[in-house]
C-alpha positions as CSV (number, residue, x, y, z in Angstrom):
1,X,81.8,201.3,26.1
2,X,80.6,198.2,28.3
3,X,83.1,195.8,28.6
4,X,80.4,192.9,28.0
5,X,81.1,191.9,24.5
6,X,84.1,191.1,25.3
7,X,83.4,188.7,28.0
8,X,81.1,186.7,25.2
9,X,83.6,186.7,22.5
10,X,85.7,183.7,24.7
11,X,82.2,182.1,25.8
12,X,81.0,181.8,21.9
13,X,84.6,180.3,21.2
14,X,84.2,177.8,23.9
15,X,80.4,177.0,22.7
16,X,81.4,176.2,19.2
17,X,84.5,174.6,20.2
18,X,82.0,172.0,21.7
19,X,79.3,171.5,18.7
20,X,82.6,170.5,17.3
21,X,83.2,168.0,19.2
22,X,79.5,166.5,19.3
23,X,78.3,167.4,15.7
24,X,81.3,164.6,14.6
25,X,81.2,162.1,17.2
26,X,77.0,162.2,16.5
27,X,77.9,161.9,12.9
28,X,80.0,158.5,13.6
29,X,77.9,157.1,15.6
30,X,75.3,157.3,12.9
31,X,77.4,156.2,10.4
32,X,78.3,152.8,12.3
33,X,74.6,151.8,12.2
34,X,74.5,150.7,8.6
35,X,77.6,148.5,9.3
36,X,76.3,147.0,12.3
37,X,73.4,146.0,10.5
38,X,75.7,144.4,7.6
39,X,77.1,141.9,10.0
40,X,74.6,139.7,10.0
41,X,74.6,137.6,7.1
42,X,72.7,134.5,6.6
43,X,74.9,130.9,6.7
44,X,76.1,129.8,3.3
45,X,77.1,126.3,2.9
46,X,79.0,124.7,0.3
47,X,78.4,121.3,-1.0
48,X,81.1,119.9,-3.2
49,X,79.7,116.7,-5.3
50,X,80.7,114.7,-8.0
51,X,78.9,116.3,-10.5
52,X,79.5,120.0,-9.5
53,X,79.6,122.4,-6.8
54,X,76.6,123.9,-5.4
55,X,76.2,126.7,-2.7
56,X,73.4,127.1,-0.4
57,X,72.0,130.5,1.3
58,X,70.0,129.3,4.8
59,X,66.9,131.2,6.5
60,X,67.7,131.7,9.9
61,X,65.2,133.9,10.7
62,X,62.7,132.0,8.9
63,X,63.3,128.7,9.4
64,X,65.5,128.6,12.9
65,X,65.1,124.9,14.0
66,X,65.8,123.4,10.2
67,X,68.3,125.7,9.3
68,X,70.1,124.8,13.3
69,X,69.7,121.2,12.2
70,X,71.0,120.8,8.8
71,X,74.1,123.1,10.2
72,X,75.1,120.7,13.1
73,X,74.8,117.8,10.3
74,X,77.4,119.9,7.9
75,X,79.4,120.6,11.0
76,X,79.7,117.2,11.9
77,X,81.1,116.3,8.4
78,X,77.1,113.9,8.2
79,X,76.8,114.1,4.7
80,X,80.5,113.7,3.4
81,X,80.0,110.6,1.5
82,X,76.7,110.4,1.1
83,X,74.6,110.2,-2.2
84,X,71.4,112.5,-3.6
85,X,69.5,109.0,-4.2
86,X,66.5,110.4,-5.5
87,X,65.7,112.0,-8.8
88,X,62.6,113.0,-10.5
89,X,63.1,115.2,-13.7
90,X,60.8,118.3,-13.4
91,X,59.8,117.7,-9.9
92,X,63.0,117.6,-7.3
93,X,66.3,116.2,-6.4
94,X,66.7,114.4,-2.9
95,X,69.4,113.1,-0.6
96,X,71.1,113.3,2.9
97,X,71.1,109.9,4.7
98,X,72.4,107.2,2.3
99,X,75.7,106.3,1.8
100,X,77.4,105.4,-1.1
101,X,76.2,101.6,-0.9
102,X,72.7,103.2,-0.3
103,X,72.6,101.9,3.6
104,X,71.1,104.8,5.7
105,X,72.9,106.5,8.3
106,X,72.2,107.2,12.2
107,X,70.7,110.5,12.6
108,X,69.6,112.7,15.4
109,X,66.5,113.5,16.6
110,X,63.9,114.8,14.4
111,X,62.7,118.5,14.3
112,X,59.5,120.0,14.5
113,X,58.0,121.4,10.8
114,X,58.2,125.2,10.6
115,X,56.5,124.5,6.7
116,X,54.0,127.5,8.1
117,X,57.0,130.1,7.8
118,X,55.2,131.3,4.6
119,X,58.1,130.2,2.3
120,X,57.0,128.5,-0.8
121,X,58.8,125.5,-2.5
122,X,60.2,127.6,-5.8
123,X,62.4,126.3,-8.1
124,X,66.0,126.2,-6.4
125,X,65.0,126.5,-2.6
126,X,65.9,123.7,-0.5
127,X,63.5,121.7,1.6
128,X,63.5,119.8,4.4
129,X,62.1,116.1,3.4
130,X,60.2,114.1,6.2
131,X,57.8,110.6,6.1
132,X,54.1,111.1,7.0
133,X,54.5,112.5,9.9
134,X,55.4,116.3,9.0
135,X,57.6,116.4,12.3
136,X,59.9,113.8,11.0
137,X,62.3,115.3,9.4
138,X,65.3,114.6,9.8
139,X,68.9,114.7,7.7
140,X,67.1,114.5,4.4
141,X,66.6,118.1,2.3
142,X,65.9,118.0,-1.6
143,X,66.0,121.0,-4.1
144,X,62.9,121.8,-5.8
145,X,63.8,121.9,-9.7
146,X,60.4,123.5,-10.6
147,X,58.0,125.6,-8.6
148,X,56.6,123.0,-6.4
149,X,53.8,125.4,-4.5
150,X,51.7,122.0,-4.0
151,X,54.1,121.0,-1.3
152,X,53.1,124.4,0.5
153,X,51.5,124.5,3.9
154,X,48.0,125.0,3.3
155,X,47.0,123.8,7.3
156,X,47.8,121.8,10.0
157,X,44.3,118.7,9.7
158,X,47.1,116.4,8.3
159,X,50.4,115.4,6.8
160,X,49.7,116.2,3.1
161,X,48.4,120.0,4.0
162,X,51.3,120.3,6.2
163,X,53.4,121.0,3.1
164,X,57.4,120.7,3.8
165,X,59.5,123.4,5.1
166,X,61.6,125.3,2.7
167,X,64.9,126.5,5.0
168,X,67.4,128.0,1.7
169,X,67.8,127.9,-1.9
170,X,70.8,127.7,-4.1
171,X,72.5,130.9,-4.8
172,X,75.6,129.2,-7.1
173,X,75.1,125.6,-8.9
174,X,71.7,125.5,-10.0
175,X,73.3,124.2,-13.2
176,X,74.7,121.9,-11.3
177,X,71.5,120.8,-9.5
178,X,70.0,120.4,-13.2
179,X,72.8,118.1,-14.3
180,X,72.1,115.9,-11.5
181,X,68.8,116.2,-12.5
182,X,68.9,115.2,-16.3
183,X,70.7,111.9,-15.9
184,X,69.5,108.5,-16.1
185,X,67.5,107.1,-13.0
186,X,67.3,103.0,-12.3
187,X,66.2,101.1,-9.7
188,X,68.9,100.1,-7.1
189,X,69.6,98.7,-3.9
190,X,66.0,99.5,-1.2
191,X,64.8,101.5,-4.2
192,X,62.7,100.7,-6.5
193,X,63.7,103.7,-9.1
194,X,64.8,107.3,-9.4
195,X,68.1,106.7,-8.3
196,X,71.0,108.7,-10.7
197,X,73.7,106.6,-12.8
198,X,76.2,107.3,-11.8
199,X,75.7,107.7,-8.2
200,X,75.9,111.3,-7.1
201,X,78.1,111.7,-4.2
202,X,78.0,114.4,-1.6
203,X,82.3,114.6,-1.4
204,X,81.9,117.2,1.3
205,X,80.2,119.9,2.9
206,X,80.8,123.0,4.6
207,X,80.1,126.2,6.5
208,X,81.7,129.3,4.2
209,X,83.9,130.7,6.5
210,X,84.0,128.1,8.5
211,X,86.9,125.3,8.7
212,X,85.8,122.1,7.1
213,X,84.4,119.4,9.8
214,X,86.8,116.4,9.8
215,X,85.4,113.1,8.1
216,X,82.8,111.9,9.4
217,X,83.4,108.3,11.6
218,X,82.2,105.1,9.4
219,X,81.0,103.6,12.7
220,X,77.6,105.8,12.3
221,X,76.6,104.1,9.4
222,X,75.2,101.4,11.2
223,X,71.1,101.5,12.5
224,X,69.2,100.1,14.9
225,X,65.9,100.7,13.2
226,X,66.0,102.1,9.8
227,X,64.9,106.1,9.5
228,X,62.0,106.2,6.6
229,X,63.4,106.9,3.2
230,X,61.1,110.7,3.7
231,X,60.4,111.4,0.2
232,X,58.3,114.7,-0.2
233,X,56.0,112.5,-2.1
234,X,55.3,108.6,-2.7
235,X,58.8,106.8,-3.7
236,X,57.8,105.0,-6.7
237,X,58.0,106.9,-9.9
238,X,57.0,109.5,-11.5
239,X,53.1,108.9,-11.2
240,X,53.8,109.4,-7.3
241,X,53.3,113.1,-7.8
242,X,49.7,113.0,-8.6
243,X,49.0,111.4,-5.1
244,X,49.9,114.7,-3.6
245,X,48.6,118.7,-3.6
């Protein structure tokens, strides 16, 4: 007999010996994708007030420059003691610049609206709230406590189609958020209504995962020109809403 088989028996050992090797090493590498792809979770923040806690999940990818803003403020420790100053039962809950004597804080430069990100303002996403101008936005956010799609971007001919740019929504707290919403409003300080008794304070606010930004310095409270209180809609009452989409 030919000696040939022979020779293949160690060849077809030394073949399968390295599909062994690939086959599992393939088999990892696909396995890691999934993981990889878990990673990348969107920012949570936690905002700890005197009526309750209440998370929020951000929209990076939606939303880059508001979501980047409102960060650096939580990071900075901005809005640890400062008040949500503005509420409107059935329509939204607003704050982010005032402190607790309702004086208005420095704050950085304004972004550009990304209220086009096709986002609408449901009940329990969080908005970014600006004056006139729909690039002014600033510190200010408010939660929507009903499906507000009239402050939706319909187009860009002026600042009332512009809509106002939804950038997260509450994922824990909305309870919370409706608390703060039933109690009774007054006029006080530079407003001339809607603001809670008893003030709602912001006690602190932070990144999840993140170590908590050290208190903010009391020297920003001071302004050279005061921001615009940038309610979604007009400031005085209820009514207000009826001026708008």
């Amino acid at each position: 007999m030919s000696p040939r088989p022979n020779r293949l028996i160690p060849m077809l050992k030394s073949l399968l010996a390295t599909l062994l090797v690939i086959l599992p090493s393939t088999l990892a590498a696909q396995n890691a994708k999934p993981a990889t792809a878990a990673v990348a979770t969107p920012p949570q923040v936690l905002l700890h007030t005197s009526q309750g806690d209440i998370t929020l999940e951000l929209y990076p990818d939606k939303a880059p420059k508001s979501v980047a803003n409102f960060l650096q403020y939580v990071r900075d420790g901005f809005y640890d003691g400062t008040v949500l100053h503005r509420v409107i039962s059935g329509y939204l809950v607003q704050g982010g610049l005032y402190t607790r004597d309702l004086q208005p804080k420095r704050t950085r430069p304004a972004v550009a609206s990304e209220a086009d990100n096709g986002l609408s303002n449901l009940r329990g996403t969080v908005a970014v709230a600006r004056g006139a101008d729909p690039n002014s936005g600033t510190s200010q956010f408010f939660f929507n406590l009903v499906d507000n799609r009239r402050l939706d971007f319909v187009g860009n001919q002026s600042g009332l189609t512009w809509g106002y740019t939804v950038f997260g929504k509450v994922i824990a707290g909305m309870d919370v958020v409706d608390k703060i919403a039933a109690l009774p409003t007054r006029a006080l300080g530079p407003f001339a209504g809607d603001v809670p008794n008893p003030l709602v304070v912001i006690l602190s606010a932070h990144v999840i995962g993140e170590q908590a930004p050290a208190a903010a310095s009391s020297s920003h409270t001071a302004s050279d020109k005061v921001p615009a209180p940038a309610p979604p809609v007009a400031r005085h009452g209820k009514k207000a809403t009826r001026h708008h989409h």
